[in-house]
C-alpha positions as CSV (number, residue, x, y, z in Angstrom):
1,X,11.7,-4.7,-13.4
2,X,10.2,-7.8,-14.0
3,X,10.9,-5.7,-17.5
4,X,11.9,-8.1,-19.6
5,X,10.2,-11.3,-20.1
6,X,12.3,-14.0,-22.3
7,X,10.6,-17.2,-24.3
8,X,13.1,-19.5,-26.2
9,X,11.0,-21.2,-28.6
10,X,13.0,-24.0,-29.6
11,X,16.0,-22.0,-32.0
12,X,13.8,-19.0,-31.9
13,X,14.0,-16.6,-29.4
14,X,10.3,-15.0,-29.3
15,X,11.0,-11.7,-26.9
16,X,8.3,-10.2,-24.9
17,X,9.2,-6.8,-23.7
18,X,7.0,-4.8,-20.6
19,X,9.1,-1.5,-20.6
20,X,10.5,0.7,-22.5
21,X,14.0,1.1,-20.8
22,X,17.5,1.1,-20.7
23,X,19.6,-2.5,-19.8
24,X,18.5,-3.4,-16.4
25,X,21.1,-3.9,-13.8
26,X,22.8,-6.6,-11.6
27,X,21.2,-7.0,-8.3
28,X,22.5,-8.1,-5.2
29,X,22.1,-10.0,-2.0
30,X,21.1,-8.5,1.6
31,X,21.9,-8.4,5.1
32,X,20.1,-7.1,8.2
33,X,20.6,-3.0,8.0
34,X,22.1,-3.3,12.0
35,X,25.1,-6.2,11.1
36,X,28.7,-4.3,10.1
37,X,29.9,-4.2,7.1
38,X,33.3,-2.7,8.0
39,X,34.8,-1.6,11.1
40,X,37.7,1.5,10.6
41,X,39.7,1.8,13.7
42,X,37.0,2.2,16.1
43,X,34.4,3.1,13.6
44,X,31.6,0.5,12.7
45,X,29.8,1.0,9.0
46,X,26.6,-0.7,9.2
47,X,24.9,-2.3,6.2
48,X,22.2,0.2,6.7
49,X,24.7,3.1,6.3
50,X,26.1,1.2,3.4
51,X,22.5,0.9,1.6
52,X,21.7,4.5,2.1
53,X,24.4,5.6,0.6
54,X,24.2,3.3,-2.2
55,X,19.9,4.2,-2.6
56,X,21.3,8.3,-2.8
57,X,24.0,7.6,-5.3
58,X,22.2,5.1,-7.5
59,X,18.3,4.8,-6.9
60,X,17.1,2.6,-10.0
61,X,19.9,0.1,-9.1
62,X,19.2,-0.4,-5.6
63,X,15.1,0.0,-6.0
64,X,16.3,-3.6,-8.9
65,X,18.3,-5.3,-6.3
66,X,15.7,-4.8,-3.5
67,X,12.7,-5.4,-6.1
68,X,14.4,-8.9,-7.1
69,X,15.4,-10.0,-3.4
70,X,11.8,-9.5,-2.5
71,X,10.4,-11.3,-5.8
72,X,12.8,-14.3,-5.6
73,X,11.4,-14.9,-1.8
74,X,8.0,-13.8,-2.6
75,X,8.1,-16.6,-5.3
76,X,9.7,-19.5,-3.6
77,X,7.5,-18.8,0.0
78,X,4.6,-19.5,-3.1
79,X,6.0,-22.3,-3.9
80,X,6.5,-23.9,-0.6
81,X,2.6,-22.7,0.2
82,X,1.4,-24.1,-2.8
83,X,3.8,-27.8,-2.3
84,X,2.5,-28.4,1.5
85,X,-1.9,-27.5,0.3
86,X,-1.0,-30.0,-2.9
87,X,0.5,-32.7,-0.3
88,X,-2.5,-32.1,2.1
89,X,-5.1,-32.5,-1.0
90,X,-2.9,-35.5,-2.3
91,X,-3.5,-37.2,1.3
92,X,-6.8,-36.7,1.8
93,X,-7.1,-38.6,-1.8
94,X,-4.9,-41.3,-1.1
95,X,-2.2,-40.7,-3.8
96,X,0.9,-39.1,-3.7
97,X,1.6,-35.1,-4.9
98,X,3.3,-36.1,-8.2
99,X,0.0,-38.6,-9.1
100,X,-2.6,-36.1,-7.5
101,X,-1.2,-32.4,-9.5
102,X,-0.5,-34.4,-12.9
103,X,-4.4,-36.0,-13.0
104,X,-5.2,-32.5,-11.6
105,X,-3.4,-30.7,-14.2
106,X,-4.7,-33.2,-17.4
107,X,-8.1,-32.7,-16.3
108,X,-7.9,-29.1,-16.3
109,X,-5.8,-29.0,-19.7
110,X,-7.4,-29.2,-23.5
111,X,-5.5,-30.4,-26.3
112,X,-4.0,-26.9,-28.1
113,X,-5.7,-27.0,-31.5
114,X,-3.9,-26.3,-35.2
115,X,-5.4,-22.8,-34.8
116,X,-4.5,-21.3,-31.7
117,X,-0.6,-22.4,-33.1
118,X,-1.6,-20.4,-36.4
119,X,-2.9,-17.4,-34.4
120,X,0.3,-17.5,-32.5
121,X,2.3,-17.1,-35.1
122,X,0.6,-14.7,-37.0
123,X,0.7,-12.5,-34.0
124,X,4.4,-13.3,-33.4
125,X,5.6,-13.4,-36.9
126,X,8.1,-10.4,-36.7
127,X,9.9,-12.6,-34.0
128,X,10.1,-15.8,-36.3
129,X,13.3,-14.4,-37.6
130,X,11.8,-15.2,-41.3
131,X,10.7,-18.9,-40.6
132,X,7.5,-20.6,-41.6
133,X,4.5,-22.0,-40.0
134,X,5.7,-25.0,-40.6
135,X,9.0,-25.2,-39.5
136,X,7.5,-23.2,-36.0
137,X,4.6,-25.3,-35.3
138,X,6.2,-27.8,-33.3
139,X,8.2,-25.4,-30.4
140,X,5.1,-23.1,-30.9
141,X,2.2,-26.1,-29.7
142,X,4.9,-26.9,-26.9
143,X,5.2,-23.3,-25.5
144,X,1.5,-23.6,-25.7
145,X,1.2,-26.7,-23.7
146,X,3.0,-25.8,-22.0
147,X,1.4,-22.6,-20.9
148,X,-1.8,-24.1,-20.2
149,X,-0.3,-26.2,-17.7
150,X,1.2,-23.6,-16.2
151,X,-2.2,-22.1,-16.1
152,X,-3.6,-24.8,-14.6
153,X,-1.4,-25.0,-11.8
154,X,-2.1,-21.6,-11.1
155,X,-5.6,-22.2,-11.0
156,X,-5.5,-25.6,-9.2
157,X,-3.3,-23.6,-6.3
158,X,-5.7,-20.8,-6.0
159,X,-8.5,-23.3,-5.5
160,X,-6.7,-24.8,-3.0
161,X,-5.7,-21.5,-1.2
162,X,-9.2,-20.8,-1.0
163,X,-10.5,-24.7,0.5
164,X,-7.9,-25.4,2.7
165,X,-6.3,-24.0,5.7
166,X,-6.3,-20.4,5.8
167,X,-2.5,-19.2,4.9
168,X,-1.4,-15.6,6.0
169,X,1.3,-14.2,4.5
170,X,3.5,-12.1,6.7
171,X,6.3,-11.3,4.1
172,X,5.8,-7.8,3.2
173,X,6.7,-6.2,-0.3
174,X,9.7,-3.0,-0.5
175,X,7.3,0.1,-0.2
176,X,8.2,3.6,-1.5
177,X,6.9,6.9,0.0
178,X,5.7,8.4,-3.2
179,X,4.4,12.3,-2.8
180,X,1.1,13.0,-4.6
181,X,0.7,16.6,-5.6
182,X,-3.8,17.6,-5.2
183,X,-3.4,18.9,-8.6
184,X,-1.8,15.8,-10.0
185,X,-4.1,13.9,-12.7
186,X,-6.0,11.2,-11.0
187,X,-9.1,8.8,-11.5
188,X,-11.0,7.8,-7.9
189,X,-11.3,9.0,-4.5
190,X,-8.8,11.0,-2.9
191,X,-9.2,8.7,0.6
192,X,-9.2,5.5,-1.6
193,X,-7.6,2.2,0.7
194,X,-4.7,1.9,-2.6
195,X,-3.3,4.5,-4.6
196,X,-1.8,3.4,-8.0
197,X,0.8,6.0,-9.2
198,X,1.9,5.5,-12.6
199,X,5.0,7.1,-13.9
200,X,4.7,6.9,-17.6
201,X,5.6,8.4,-21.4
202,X,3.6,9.4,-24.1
203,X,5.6,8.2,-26.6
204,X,6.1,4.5,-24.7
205,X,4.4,1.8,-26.5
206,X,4.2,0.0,-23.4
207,X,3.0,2.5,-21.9
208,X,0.2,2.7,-24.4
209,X,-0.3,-1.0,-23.8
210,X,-1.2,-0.8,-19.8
211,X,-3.7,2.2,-20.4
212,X,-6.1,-0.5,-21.0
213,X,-5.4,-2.7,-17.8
214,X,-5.3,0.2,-15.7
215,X,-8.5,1.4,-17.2
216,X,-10.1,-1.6,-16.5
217,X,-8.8,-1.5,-12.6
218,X,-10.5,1.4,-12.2
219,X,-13.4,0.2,-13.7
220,X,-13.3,-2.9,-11.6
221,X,-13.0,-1.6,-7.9
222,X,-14.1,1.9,-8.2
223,X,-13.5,4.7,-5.5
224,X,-11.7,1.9,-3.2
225,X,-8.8,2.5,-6.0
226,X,-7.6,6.0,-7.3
227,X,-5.1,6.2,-10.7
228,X,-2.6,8.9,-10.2
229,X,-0.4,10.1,-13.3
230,X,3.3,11.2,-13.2
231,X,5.4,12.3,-16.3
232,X,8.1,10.3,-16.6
233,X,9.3,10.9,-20.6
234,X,12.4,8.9,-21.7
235,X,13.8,11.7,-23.9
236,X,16.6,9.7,-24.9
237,X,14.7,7.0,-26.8
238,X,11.5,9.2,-27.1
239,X,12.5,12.8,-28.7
240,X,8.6,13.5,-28.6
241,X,8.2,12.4,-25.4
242,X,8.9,15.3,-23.5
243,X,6.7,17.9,-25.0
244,X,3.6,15.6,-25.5
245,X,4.3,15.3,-21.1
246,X,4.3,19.4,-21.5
247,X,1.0,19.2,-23.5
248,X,-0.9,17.1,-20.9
249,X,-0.2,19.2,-18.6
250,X,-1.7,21.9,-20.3
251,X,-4.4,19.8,-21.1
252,X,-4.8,19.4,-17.1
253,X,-5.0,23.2,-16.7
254,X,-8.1,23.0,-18.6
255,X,-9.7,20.1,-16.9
256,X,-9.4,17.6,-19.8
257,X,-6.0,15.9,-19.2
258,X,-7.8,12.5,-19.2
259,X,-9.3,12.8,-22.7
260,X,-5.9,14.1,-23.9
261,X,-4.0,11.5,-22.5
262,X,-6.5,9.1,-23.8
263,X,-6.0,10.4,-27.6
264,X,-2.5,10.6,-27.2
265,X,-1.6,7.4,-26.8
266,X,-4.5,6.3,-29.6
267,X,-2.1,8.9,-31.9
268,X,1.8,7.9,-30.9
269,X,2.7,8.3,-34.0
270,X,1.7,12.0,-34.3
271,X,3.6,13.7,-31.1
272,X,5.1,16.8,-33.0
273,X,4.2,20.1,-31.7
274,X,1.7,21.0,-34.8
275,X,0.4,17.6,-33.8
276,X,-0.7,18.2,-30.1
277,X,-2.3,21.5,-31.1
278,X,-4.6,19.6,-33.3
279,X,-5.2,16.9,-31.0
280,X,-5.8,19.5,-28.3
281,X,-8.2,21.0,-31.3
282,X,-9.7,17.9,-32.0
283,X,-10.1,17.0,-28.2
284,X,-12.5,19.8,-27.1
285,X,-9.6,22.5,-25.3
286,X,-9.4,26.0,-25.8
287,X,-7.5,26.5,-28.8
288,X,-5.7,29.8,-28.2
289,X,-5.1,28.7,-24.5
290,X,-3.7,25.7,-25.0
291,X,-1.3,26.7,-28.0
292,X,-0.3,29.9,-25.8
293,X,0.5,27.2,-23.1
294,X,2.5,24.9,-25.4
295,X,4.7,27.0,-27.4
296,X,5.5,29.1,-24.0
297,X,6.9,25.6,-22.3
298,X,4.3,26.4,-19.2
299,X,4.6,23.1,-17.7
300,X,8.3,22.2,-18.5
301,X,9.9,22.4,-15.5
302,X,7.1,20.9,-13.9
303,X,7.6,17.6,-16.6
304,X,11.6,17.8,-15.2
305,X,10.6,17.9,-11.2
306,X,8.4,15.0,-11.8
307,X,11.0,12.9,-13.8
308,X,13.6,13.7,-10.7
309,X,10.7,12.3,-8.3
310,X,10.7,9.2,-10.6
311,X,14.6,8.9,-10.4
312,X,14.8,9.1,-6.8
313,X,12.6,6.4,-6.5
314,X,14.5,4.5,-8.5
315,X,12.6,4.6,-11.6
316,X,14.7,4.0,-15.0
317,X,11.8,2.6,-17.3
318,X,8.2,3.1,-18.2
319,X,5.7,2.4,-17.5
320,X,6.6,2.0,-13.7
321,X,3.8,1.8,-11.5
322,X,3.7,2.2,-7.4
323,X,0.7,0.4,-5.6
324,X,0.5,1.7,-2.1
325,X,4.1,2.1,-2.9
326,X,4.9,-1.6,-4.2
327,X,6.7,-1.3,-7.4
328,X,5.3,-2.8,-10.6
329,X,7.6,-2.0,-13.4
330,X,6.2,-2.8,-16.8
331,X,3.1,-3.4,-18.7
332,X,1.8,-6.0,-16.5
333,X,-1.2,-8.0,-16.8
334,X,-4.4,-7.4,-15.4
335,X,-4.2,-10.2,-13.3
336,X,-0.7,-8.7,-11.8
337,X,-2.3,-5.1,-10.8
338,X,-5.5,-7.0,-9.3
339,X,-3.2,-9.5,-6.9
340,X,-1.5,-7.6,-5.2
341,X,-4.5,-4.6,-5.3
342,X,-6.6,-7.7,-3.5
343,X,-3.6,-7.9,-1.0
344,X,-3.6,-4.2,-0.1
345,X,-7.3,-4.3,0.3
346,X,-6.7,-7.3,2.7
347,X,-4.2,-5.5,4.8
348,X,-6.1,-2.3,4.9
349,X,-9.4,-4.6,6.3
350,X,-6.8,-6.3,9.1
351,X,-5.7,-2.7,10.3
């Protein structure tokens, strides 16, 4: 997954984790599916033979290896795109790239002040490994700086994406057919143009920390996007996990798994079975009927048939999300979900 995303600041390592997971795998390169990869006697093994085999007998590593094949291309055809508008612009001002995207990149940039470094640290300060503002400050206003260039790049590209010559991208994303159950939890139209299906765990905290974002999503574009939830409990980093899943499905059965999901994750700490009966309670259910539900395991096997969709897919950390069957593993940003939501809007327009 994009799952893990590292920041050396100068001796200090500040990590920012996006998943709740276990160690992510090696990935590898690709071939075309029809070149052989072997030939025995008169028999020919194909790549594609070799990669379906290798997708059935270890999904999560081969939906990695595939993910980061796609993302390394995906991120250098950017970078060519956004080299040949920043030469065009530079031209048409007389200067060269390097001159035109550093006064480009100064003018967009403002000095970092002494209190975004202190708010920085205070909300980093478990990853300081015990050192003082003071001795941080320095690699902390760098990594700053440094970020609003970065920033500013981004934004000077995007304007120029949008002026100059129009630029089509043709590279298309891994997809995934992920089955949608009609009872399955969802926000938005049934016949929406992207479906966002989120396999997730009550007990993740990252999880907890995209409900916003995808909140917002659905707030932002309405019917044309509809939110589907899968359970997807890590049970072997998350002992809770797997019964709150249970409960929100017996929430569902009542028509209220949204509020329930809502005031689970507000309540992580709180995922015991006495726990979800009061927060069922406190949440509007039918006592009796939900407890009845609980304490009988209703829903269990259902919780296990979703996590073996999950894993077939290749999923191995939450939250993992599929737009129109794109993978985005982790608690993205907002700006993640909406890019490539924009680009699935495009392509269902062009068809």
């Amino acid at each position: 997954m994009m799952k893990i995303l590292v920041r050396l600041v100068a001796t200090c390592a500040i990590l920012l984790a996006l998943a709740c997971s276990a160690p992510a795998q090696q990935a590898a390169a690709g071939q075309s599916g029809s070149d052989i990869a072997a030939q025995v006697g008169d028999r020919a093994i194909t790549v594609k033979e070799v990669d379906d085999r290798w997708r059935q007998a270890q999904p999560a590593e081969h939906a990695q290896a595939v993910q980061q094949i796609y993302d390394g291309r995906k991120q250098t055809l950017d970078a060519i795109v956004a080299d040949m508008l920043i030469e065009q612009a530079a031209k048409a001002k007389g200067v060269n790239a390097a001159q035109f995207t550093e006064a480009e990149l100064a003018r967009r940039s403002k000095p970092v002040t002494d209190g975004q470094v202190a708010a920085f640290f205070q909300e980093n300060q478990a990853q300081m490994q015990g050192r003082g503002i003071e001795a941080m400050s320095p690699a902390i206003r760098r990594y700053l700086e440094e970020q609003q260039r970065t920033t500013a790049y981004q934004a000077l590209v995007a304007e120029l994406r949008k002026a100059g010559p129009p630029v089509r991208q043709l590279l298309d994303a891994p997809r995934y057919q992920v089955d949608v159950s009609p009872d399955d939890p969802a926000l938005g139209a049934a016949n929406a143009a992207v479906t966002l299906v989120e396999f997730s765990d009550f007990q993740c905290p990252f999880c907890a920390r995209v409900m916003p974002t995808l909140k917002r999503v659905h707030g932002a574009y309405g019917d044309r996007v509809r939110i589907v939830w899968k359970d997807f409990p890590l049970t072997s980093i998350h002992p809770q996990a797997f019964k709150a899943a249970e409960a929100g499905q017996c929430a569902r059965e009542q028509g209220k798994f949204w509020e329930y999901h809502d005031r689970l994750f507000t309540n992580q700490q709180t995922l015991d079975p006495e726990s979800l009966k009061k927060h069922a309670a406190e949440s509007g259910l039918d006592a009796g009927k939900f407890n009845a539900c609980l304490d009988a395991a209703k829903y269990g096997e259902r919780v296990q048939e979703q996590m073996g969709v999950g894993a077939r897919l290749g999923v191995s950390s939450t939250p993992t999300v599929f737009v129109n069957g794109r993978l985005v593993s982790g608690a993205q940003p907002y700006e993640v979900f909406t890019a490539i939501i924009d680009e699935e809007l495009e392509r269902a327009a062009i068809k």
